[in-house]
C-alpha positions as a printed NumPy array, in Angstrom:
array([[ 15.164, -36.507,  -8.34 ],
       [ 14.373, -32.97 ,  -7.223],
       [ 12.008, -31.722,  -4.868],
       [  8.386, -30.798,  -6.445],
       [  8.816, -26.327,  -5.297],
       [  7.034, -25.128,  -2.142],
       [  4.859, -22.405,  -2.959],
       [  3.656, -19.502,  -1.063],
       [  0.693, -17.074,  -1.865],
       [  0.833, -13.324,  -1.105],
       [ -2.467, -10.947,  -0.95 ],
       [ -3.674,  -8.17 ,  -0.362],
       [ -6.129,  -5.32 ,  -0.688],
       [ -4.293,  -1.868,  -0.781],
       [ -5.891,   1.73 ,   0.254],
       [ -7.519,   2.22 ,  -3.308],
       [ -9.561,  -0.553,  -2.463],
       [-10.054,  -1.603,  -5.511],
       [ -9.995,  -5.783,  -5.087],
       [ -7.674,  -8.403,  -4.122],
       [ -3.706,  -8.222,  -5.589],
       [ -2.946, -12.017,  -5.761],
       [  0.684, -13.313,  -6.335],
       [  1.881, -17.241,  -6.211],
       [  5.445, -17.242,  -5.578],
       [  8.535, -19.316,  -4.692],
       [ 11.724, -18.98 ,  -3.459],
       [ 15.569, -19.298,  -4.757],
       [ 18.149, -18.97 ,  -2.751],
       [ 15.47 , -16.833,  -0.546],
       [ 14.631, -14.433,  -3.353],
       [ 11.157, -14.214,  -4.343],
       [ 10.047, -15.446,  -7.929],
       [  6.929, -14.481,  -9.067],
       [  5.201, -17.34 , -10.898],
       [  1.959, -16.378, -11.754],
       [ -0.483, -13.559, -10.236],
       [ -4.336, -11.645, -10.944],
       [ -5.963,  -9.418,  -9.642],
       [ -9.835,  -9.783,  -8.866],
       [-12.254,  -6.901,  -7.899],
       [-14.626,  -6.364,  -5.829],
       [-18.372,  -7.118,  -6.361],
       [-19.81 ,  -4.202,  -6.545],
       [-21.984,  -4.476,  -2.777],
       [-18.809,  -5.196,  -1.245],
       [-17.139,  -2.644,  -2.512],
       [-19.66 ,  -0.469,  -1.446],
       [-19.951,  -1.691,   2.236],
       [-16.04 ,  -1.096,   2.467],
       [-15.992,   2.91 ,   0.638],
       [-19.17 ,   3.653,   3.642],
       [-16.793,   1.715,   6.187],
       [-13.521,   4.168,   5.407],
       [-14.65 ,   6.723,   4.406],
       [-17.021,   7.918,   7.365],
       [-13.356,   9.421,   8.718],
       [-14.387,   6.989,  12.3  ],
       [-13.667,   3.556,  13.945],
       [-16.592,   1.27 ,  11.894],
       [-19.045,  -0.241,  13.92 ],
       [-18.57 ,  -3.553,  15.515],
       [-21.445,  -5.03 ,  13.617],
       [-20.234,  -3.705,   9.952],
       [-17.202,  -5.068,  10.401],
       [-18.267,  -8.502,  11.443],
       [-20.218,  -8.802,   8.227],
       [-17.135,  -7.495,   6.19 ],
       [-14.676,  -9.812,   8.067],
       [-17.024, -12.786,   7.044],
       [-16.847, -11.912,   3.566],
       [-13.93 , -10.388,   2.671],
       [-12.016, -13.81 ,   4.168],
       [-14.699, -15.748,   1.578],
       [-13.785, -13.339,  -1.146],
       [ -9.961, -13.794,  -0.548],
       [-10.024, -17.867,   0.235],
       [-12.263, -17.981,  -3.73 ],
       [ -9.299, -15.451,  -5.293],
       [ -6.562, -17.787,  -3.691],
       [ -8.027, -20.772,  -5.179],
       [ -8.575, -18.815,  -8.606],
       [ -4.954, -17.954,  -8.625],
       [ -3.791, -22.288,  -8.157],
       [ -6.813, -23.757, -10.592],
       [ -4.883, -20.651, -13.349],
       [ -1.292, -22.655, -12.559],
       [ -2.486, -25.7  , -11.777],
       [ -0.893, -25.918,  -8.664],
       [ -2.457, -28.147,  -6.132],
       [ -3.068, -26.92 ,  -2.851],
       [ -0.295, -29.312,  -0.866],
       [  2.406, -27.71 ,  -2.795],
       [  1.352, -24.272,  -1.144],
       [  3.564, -23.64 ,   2.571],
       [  1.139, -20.883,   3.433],
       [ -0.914, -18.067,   2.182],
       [  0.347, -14.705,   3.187],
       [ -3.22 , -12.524,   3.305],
       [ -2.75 ,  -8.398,   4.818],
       [ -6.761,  -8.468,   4.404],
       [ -8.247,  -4.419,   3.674],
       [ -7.54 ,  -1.855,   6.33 ],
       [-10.487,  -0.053,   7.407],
       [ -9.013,   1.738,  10.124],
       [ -5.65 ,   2.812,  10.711],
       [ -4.963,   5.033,  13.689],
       [ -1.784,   4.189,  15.57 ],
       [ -0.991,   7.402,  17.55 ],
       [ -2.99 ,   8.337,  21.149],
       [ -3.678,   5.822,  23.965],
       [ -5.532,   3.038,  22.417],
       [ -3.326,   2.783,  18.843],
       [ -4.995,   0.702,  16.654],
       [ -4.768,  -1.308,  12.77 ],
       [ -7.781,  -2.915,  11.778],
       [ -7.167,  -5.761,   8.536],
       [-10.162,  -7.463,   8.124],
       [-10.914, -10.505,   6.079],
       [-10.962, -13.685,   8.954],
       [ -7.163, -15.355,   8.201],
       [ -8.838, -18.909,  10.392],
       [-11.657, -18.281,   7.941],
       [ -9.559, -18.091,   4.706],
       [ -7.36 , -21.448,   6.27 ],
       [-10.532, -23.341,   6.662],
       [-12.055, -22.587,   3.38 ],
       [ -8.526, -23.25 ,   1.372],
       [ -7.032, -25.797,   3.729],
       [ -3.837, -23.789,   3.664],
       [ -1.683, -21.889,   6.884],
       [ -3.037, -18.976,   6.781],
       [ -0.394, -16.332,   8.185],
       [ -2.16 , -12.423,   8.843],
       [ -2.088,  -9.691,  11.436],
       [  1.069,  -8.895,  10.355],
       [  0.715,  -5.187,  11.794],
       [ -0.591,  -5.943,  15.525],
       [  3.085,  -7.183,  16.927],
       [  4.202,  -4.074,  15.878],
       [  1.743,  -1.833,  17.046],
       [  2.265,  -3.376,  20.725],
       [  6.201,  -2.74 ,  20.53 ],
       [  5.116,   0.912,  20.203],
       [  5.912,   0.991,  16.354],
       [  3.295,   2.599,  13.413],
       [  2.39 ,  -0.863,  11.93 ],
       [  3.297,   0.542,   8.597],
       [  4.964,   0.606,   6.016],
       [  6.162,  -2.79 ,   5.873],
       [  7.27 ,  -2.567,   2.062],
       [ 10.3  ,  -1.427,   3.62 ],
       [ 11.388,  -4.461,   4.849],
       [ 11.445,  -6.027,   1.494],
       [ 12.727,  -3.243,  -0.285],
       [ 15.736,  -3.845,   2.274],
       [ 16.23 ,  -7.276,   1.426],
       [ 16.305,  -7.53 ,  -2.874],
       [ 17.093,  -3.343,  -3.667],
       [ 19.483,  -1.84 ,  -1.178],
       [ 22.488,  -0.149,  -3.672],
       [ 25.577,  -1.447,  -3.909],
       [ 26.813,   2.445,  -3.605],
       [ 25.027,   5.517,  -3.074],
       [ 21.489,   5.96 ,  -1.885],
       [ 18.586,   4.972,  -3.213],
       [ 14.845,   5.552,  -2.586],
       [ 12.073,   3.402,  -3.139],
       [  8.588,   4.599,  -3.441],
       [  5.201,   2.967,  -3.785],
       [  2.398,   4.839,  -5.113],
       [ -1.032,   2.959,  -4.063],
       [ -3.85 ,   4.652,  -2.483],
       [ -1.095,   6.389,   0.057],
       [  2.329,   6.469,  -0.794],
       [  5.133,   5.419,   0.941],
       [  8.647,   5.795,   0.671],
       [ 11.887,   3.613,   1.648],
       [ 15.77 ,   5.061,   2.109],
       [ 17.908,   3.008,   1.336],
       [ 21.969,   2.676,   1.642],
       [ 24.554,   0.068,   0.588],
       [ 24.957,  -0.823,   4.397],
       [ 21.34 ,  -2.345,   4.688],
       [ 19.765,   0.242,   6.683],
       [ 16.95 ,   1.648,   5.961],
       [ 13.998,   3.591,   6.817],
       [ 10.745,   4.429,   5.745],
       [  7.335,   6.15 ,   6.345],
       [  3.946,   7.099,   4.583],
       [  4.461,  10.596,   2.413],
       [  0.787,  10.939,   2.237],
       [ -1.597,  11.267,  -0.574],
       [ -0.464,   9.052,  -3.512],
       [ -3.498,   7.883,  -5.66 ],
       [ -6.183,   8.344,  -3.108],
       [ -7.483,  12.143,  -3.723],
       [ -6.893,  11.303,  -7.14 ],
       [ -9.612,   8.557,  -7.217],
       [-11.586,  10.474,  -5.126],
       [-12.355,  13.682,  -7.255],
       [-12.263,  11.891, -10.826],
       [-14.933,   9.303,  -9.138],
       [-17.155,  12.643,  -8.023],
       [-16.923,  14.997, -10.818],
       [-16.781,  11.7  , -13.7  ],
       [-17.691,   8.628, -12.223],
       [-14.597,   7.078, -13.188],
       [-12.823,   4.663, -10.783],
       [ -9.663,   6.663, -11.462],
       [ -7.652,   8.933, -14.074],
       [ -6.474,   6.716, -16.817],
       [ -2.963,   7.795, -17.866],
       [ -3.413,  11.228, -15.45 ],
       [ -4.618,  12.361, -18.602],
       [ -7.406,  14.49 , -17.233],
       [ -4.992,  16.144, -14.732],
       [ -2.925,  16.694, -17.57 ],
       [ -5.671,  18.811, -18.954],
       [ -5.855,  21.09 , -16.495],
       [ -4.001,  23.72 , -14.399],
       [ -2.128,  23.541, -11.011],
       [ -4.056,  25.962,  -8.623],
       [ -1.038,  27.327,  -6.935],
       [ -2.56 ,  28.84 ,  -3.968],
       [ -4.693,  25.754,  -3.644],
       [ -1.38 ,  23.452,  -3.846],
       [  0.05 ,  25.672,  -0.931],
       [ -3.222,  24.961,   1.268],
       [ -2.968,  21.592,   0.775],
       [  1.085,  21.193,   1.403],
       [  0.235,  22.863,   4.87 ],
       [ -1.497,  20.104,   6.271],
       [  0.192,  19.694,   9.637],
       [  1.298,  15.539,   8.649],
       [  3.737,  16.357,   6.278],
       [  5.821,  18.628,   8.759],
       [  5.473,  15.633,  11.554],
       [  8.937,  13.678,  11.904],
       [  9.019,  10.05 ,  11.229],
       [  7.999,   7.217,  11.936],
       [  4.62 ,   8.269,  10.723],
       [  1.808,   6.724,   8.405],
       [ -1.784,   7.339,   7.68 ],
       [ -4.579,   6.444,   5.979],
       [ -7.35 ,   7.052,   3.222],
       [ -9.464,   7.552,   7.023],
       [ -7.552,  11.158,   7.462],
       [ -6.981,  11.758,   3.436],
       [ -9.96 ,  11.481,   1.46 ],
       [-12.62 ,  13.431,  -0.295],
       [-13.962,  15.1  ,   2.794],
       [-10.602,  16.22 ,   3.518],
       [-10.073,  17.488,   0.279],
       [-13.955,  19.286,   0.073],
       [-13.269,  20.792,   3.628],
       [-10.109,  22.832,   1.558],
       [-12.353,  23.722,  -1.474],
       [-14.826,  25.139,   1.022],
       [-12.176,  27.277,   3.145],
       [-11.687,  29.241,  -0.201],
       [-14.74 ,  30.726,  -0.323],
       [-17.568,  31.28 ,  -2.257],
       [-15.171,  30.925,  -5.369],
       [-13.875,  27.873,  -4.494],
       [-16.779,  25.721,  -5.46 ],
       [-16.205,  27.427,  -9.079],
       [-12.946,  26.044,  -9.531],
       [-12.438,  24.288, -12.592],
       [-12.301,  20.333, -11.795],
       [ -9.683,  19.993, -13.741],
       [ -7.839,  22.559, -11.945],
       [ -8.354,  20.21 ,  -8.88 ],
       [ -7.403,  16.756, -10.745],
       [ -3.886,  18.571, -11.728],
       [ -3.216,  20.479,  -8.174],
       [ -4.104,  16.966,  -6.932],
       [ -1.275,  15.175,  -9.102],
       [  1.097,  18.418,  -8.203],
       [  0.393,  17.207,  -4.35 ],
       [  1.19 ,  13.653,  -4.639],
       [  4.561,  14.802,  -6.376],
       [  5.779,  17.582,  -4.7  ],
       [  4.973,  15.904,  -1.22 ],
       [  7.344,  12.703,  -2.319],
       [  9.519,  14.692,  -4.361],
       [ 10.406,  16.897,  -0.79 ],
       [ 10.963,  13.393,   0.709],
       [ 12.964,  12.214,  -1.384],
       [ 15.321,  15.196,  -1.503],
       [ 15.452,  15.527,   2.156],
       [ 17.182,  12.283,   2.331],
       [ 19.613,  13.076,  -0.669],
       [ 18.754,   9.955,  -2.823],
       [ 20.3  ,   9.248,  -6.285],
       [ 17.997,   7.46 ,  -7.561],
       [ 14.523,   6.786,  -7.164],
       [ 13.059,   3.397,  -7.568],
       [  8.512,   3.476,  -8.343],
       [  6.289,   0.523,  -7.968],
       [  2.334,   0.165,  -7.208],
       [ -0.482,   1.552,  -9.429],
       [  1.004,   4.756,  -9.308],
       [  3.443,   3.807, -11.907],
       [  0.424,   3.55 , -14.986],
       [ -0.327,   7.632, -13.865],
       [  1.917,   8.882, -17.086],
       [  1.359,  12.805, -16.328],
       [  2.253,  12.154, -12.002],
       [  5.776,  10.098, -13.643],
       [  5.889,  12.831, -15.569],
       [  5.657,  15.481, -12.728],
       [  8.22 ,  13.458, -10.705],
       [ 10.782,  13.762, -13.291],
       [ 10.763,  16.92 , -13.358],
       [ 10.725,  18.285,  -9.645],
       [ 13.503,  15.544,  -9.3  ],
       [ 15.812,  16.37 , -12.085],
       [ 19.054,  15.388, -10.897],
       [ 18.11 ,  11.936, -10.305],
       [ 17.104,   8.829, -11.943],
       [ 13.935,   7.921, -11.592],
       [ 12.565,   4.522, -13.146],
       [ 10.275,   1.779, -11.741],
       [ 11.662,  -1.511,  -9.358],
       [ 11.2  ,  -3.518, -12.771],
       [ 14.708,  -2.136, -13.656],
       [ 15.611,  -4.383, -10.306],
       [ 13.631,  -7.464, -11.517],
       [ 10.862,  -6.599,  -9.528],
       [  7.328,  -6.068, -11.274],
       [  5.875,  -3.141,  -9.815],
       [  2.241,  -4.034, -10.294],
       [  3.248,  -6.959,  -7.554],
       [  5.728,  -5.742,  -5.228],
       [  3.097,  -5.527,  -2.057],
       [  1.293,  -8.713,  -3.305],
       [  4.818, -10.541,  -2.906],
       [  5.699,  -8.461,   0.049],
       [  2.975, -10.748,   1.527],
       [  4.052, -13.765,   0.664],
       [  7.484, -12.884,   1.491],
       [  6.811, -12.075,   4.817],
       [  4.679, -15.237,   5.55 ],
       [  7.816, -17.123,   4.386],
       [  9.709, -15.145,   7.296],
       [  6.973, -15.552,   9.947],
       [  6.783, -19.353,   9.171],
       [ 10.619, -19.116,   9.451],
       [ 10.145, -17.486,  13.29 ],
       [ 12.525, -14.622,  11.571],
       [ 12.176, -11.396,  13.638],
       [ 11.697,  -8.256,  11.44 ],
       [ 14.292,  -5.368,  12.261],
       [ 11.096,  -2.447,  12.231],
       [ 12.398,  -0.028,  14.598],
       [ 14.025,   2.095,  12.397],
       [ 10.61 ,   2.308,   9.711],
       [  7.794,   2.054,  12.665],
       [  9.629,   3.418,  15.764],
       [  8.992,   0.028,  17.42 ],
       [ 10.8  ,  -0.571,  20.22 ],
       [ 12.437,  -3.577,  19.196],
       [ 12.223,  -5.847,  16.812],
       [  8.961,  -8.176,  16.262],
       [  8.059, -10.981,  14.207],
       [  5.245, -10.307,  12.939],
       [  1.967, -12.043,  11.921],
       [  0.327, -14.695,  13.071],
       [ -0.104, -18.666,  12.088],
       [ -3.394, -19.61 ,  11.318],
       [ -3.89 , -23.659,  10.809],
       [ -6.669, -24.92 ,   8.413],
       [ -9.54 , -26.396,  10.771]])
C-alpha cells in the first residue's frame, strides 16, 4: 500500500503587494508538483496600512509594524487553511508551510543591512498547527550576501539548459533576473523596476490597481528624453550582487524625475509616462540580458499578463527566444509561490543553499528558520 503524499505549502506576498500567492505542492523525485493554488487579496485597511508602510521611502516604525506582523501572520495562517479546505487536504498530511511574509523594508547595503518580512511565522504555526519555516533572507544577510533574489536558486535546480545559456526573468513588482548555463551555475540579481512604476502611475492618474494587458501604455508614446533620465539612475550601472526595493523605486521616485523637467514636465501626457514606463522595465532587462549573452529568455510572475511590455521585450531582444517558464512545465503565475515551498522542503532537509554567487554571501547558508506549532 503506498504512502498517503506529504505536502508542503509555499506563500508569499511579492513587491506589488497585492495579497497572498498560495501554492500546495508535493514532491517527485524532488521536483515540485503543483497541486492546487489561489491567490487571496488584501482587505482593503490592510492593504492600506502596508502602501503608507513602503512607501514613506524609510525604516517603518516599530509600532506599525507590530500591528502589521500580528495581522498579516492571521491573514496568511486563514489563506493557508483556504488553500487545504479547496483540496481537501487535512492538515497532518502538510510537512510544513513555507511563508516569505511582505517585505516592508529592504535595505541590505551600509553598516546595519537589513530585510524586514513581516507576517509572525510562530504566529501562522500556532494558528494552523503546521511547521512554519520563514526568515528565509536573515542567514544570508549575516554571511554578507543581498538576501535576494532567491528565485535563483530554484531556477538552478528545474531550468538550467542542457546547452547554451539561458536567462530567467521574473517580472513582479521588481524584476529579477537569473543566468543560467548547462554546468549549474548561476547567478542572479534585481534589474530594477518591473511592474512597480507601472502600478504606481496607472493607480494615480486612473485609479486602477494596474494596466490590464499594458494596453494604456500601448496608447501612448515613449518620451525619449524622459526614458534616458530614468536609465541614468545610478543602480543600474552598480555591479552585482545587487537588489532593491519598491522603498527606492516608487512613485516619489518617479514624480521627483517629472519635476526635474521643468515646468513642462507636469504637462506630459500620462500616457506618455505609462509607455516610457513599460520602455524602462524592458530596456533595463533587455541590457541585462544581453550583457550576459543569453539564448533564450525564460518569463514568469505577473509580468507575463502585460501583452504590450512582452511585446516590447521581443523586440529589443530579437535574436532570442523569448517565451514564459510554462514552456519548462513551470506555471509562471506560481513560480515564487512554489519557490517557497521548495525551499522549506530544503530547510527542513538542513540543505545549505549555494547563494554566494546570486547574493555575494560569503559562503553558503541554509536559510530560514523552523517554527513549531505551539
Amino acid at each position: 500500500m503506498s504512502e498517503a503524499p506529504t505536502y508542503f505549502i509555499g506563500m508569499l506576498s511579492g513587491t506589488s503587494r497585492d495579497g497572498a500567492d498560495t501554492a500546495l505542492v508535493r514532491f517527485e523525485s524532488g521536483r515540485p508538483v503543483r497541486v492546487e493554488t489561489q491567490c487571496v487579496e488584501y482587505p482593503d485597511d490592510l492593504a492600506a496600512l502596508l502602501r503608507r508602510m513602503v512607501e514613506r521611502r524609510r525604516r517603518p516604525d516599530d509600532e506599525e509594524m507590530a500591528r502589521a506582523d500580528r495581522e498579516l501572520a492571521e491573514f496568511f495562517a486563514l489563506a493557508a487553511w483556504g488553500l487545504l479546505d479547496r483540496y481537501e487536504v487535512e492538515r497532518s498530511a502538510v510537512r510544513a508551510i513555507g511563508s516569505h511574509g511582505q517585505t516592508v523594508w529592504h535595505h541590505p547595503a551600509g553598516h546595519h543591512p537589513e530585510s524586514i518580512q513581516l507576517g509572525d511565522p510562530q504566529r501562522i504555526a500556532d494558528l494552523t498547527g503546521i511547521p512554519v519555516v520563514g526568515r528565509f533572507r536573515q542567514a544570508d544577510l549575516e554571511a554578507g550576501g543581498q538576501g535576494a533574489p532567491l528565485a535563483p536558486l530554484l531556477h538552478r535546480a528545474l531550468l538550467c539548459p542542457e546547452s547554451g545559456r539561458r536567462a530567467v526573468l521574473n517580472i513582479g513588482g521588481i524584476a529579477n533576473v537569473s543566468l543560467l548555463d548547462p554546468d549549474g551555475n548561476v547567478t542572479g540579481y534585481d534589474t530594477g523596476p518591473g511592474n512597480c512604476l507601472l502600478d504606481a502611475w496607472v493607480h494615480k492618474q486612473r485609479g486602477e490597481n494596474y494596466d490590464a494587458s499594458g494596453a494604456w501604455a500601448e496608447s501612448g508614446t515613449v518620451d525619449r528624453l524622459l526614458l534616458d533620465q530614468l536609465l541614468a539612475d545610478p543602480y543600474f550601472v552598480l555591479p552585482p550582487p545587487k537588489s532593491t526595493g519598491v522603498e527606492y523605486f516608487n512613485f516619489y521616485w518617479l514624480e521627483g524625475h517629472l519635476r526635474e523637467r521643468g515646468p513642462g514636465g507636469a504637462e506630459t501626457d500620462p500616457r506618455d509616462v505609462q509607455a516610457t514606463l513599460a520602455e524602462f522595465t524592458a530596456a533595463s532587462v533587455a541590457e541585462a540580458v544581453l550583457n550576459a549573452a543569453s539564448d533564450e529568455l525564460l518569463v514568469c510572475g505577473g509580468g507575463t499578463h502585460n501583452t504590450d511590455l512582452m511585446r516590447r521585450l521581443k523586440r529589443l531582444l530579437p535574436r532570442m527566444r523569448v517565451t514564459t517558464t510554462a514552456a519548462y512545465g513551470l506555471d509562471p503565475d506560481w513560480v515564487e509561490a512554489i519557490l517557497f515551498a521548495w525551499l522549506a522542503r530544503e530547510r527542513i532537509a538542513g540543505r545549505p543553499q549555494d547563494t554566494p554567487p546570486i547574493t555575494g554571501a560569503r559562503e553558503p547558508v541554509i536559510l530560514g528558520e523552523i517554527f513549531q506549532p505551539h
